[in-house]
C-alpha positions as CSV (number, residue, x, y, z in Angstrom):
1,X,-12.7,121.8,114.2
2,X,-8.9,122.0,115.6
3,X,-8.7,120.2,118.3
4,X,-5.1,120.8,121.1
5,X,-2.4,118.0,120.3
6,X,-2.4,117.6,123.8
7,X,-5.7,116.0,123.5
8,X,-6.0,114.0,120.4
9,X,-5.8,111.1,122.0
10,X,-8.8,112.1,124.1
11,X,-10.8,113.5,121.5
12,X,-10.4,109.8,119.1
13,X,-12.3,108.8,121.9
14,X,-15.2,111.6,122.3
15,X,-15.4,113.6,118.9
16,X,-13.8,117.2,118.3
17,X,-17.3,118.8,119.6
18,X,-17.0,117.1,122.3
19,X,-13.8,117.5,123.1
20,X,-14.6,121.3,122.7
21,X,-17.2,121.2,125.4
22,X,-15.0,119.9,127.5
23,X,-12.9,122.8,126.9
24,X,-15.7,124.9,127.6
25,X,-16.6,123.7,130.7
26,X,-15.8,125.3,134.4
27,X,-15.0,123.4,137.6
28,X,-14.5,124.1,141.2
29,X,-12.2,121.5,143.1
30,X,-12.4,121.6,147.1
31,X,-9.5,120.2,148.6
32,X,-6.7,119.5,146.8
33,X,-5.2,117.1,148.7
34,X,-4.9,113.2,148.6
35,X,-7.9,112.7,146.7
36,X,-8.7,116.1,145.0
37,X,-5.4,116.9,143.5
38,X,-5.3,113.6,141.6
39,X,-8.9,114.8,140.5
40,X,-7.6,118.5,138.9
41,X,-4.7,116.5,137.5
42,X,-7.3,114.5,135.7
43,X,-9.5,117.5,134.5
44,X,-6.5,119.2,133.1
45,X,-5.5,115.9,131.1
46,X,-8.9,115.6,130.1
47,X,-8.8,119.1,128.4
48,X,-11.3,120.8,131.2
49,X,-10.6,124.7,130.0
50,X,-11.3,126.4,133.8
51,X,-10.3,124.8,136.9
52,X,-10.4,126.6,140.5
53,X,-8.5,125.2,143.2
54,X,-9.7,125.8,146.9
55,X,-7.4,124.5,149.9
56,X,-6.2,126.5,152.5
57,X,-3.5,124.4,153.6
58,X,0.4,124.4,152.9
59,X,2.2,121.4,151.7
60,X,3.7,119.5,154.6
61,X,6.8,116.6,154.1
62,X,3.9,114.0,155.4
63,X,1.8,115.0,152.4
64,X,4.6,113.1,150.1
65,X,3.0,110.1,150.0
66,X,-0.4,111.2,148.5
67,X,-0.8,114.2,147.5
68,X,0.5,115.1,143.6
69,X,1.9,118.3,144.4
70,X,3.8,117.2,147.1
71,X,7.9,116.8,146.7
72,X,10.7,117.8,148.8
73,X,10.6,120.9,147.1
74,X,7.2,121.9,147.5
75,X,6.8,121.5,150.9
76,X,5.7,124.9,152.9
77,X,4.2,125.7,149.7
78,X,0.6,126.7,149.1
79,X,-1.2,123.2,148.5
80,X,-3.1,124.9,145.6
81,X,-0.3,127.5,143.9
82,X,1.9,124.5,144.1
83,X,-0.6,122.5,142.0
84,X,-2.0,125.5,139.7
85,X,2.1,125.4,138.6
86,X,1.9,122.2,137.9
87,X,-1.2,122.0,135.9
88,X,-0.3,125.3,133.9
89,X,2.8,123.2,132.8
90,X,0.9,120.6,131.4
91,X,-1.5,122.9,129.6
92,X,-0.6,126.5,129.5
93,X,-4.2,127.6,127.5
94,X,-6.3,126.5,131.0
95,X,-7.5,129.0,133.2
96,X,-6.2,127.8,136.3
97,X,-6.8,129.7,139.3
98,X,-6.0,129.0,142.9
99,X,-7.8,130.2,146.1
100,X,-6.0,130.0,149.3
101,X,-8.9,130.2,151.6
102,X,-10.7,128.1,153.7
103,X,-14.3,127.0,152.5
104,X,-17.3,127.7,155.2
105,X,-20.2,129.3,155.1
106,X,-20.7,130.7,158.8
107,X,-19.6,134.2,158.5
108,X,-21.6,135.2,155.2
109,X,-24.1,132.5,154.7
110,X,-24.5,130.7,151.6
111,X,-25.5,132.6,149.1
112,X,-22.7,135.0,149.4
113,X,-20.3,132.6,150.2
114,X,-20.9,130.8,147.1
115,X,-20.8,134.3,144.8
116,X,-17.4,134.6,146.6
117,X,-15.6,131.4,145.4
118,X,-17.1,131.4,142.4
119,X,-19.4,128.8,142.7
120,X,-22.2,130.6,141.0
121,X,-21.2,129.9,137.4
122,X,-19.3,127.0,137.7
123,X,-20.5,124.4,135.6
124,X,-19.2,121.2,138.2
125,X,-17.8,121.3,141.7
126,X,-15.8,117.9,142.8
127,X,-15.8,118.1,147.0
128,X,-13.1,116.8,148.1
129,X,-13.2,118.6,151.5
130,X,-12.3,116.7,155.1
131,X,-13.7,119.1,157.3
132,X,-17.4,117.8,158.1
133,X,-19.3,121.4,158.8
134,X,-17.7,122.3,155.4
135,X,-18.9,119.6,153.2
136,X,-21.9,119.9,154.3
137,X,-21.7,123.7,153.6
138,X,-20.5,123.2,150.2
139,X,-23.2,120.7,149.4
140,X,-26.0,122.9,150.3
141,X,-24.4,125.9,148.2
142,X,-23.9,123.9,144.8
143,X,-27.4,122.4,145.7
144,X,-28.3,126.3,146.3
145,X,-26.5,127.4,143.0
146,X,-27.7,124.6,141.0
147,X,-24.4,123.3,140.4
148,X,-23.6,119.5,139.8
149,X,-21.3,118.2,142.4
150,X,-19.8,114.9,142.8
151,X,-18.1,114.2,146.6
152,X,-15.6,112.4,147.9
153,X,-16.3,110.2,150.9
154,X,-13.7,108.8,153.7
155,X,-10.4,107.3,152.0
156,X,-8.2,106.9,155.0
157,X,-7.7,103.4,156.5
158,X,-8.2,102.0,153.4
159,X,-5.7,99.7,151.2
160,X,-7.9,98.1,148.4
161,X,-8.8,100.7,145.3
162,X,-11.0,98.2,143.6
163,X,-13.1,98.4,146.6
164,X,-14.4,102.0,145.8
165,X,-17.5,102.6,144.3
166,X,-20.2,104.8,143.5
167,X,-23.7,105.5,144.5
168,X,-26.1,108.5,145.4
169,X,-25.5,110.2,148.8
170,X,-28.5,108.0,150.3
171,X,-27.5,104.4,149.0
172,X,-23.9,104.8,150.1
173,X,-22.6,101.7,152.9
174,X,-19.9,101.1,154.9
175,X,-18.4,104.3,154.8
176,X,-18.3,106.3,158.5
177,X,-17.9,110.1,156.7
178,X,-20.7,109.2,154.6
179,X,-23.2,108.3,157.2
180,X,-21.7,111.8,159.2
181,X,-23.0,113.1,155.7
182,X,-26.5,112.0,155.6
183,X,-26.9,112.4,159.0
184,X,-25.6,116.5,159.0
185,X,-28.2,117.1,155.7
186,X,-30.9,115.6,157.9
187,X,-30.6,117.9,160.7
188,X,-30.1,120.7,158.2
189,X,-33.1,119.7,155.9
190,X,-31.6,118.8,153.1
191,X,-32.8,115.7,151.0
192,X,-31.3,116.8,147.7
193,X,-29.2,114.1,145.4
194,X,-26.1,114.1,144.4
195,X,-23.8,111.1,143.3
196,X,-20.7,110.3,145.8
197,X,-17.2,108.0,145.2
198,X,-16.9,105.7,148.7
199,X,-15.1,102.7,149.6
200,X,-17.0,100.0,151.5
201,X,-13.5,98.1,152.5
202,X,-13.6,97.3,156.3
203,X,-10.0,97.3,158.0
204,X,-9.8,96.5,161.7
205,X,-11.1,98.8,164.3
206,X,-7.7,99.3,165.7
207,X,-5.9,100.4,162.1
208,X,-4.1,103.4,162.5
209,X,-5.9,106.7,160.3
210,X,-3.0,106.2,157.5
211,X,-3.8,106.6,153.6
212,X,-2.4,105.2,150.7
213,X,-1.8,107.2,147.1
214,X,-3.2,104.4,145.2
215,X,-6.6,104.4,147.1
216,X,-6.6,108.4,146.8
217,X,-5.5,108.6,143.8
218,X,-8.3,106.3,142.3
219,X,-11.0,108.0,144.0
220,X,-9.7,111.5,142.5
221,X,-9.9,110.1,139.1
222,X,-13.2,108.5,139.4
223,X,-14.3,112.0,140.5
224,X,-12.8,113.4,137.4
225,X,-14.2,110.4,135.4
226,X,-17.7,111.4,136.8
227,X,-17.8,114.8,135.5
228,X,-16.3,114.0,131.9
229,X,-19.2,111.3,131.5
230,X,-21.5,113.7,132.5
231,X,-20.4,116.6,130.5
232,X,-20.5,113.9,127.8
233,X,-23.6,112.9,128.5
234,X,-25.1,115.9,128.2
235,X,-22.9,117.0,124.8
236,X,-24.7,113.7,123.4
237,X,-28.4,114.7,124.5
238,X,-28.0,118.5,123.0
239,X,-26.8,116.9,119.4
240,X,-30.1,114.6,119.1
């Protein structure tokens, strides 16, 4: 089996069939900023073969410090055409597609908003959405769609990257955005699982709301990390 040069060194690690199911594989990213940009960058270095970018936002000079797209040349771009060029330089075979819209589910509901963006299909979504109302939106439509999806909790006002762990939705500490999280599925009914990257570093009250590349950038690549092991996982479990 021929495995892309690009990946070799990947594929040492997982086998050639693996390697080809990672190609294989589809996933959504929401929010491609501080956190979910360094997570498609991942995906795309891991040899993921179909990567969707959702943001609606442009990219603004104060996005520099975080966000991978971000230079003094992209700024005013489209946060998610300014990545999908970059990731198609590093491998021109992915189908890399970028959807300038914001992510809700009011107008349509969920079911069709999910058919919409694509989410039906995808193999993995990786939330890495700010607004509240919309996480918890896209949560109940992968839930909906049966679509694994790994989430990214509060990163701002944080310093310390080895401070960031993982844990299922309900088990999560520390972290403000996460307990927003449980406590918006409550009130919409939802008790489903699904396996989140947090940081349980406490700063002082009165830090300002900054954030800091090398705390985003780790949790985008433990998102990535997440679904690689998992479509690993589940490569390994078919071949038995």
């Amino acid at each position: 089996m021929n495995v892309n040069p690009s990946f070799q060194r990947l594929s040492l690690l997982t086998g050639a069939e693996a390697a080809e199911a990672l190609s294989r594989s589809r996933v959504l990213v929401f929010g491609v900023g501080g956190v979910g940009s360094w997570a498609a960058e991942a995906l795309v270095r891991s040899g993921i073969g179909t990567i969707s970018l959702i943001d609606s936002d442009q990219v603004e000079i104060t996005n520099i410090n975080r966000q991978i797209q971000a230079t003094s040349l992209s700024v005013g771009q489209k946060k998610a055409a300014a990545l999908a060029s970059r990731l198609k330089e590093i491998n021109p075979e992915a189908n890399i597609t970028a959807i300038h819209r914001f992510f809700s589910c009011k107008e349509l509901g969920i079911k069709e908003t999910a058919e919409s963006f694509g989410i039906v299909g995808a193999d993995y979504i990786i939330d890495a959405i700010d607004s509240l109302e919309s996480k918890l939106d896209l949560i109940e439509a992968a839930a909906a769609c049966g679509v694994t999806l790994f989430s990214s909790m509060g990163m701002a006002r944080k310093l310390n990257p080895t401070l960031l762990r993982t844990a299922d939705i309900w088990e999560t500490s520390s972290c403000p955005l996460a307990r927003l999280v449980r406590q918006g599925l409550r009130k919409r009914g939802f008790n489903g699982n699904f396996k989140v990257v947090y940081s349980d570093e406490q700063l002082p009250h009165n830090t300002e709301k900054g954030s800091a590349v090398f705390v985003t950038a780790s949790a985008g690549m433990i998102l990535a990390s997440l679904v690689v092991q998992d479509i690993l996982n589940r490569h390994a479990l078919k071949d038995r």
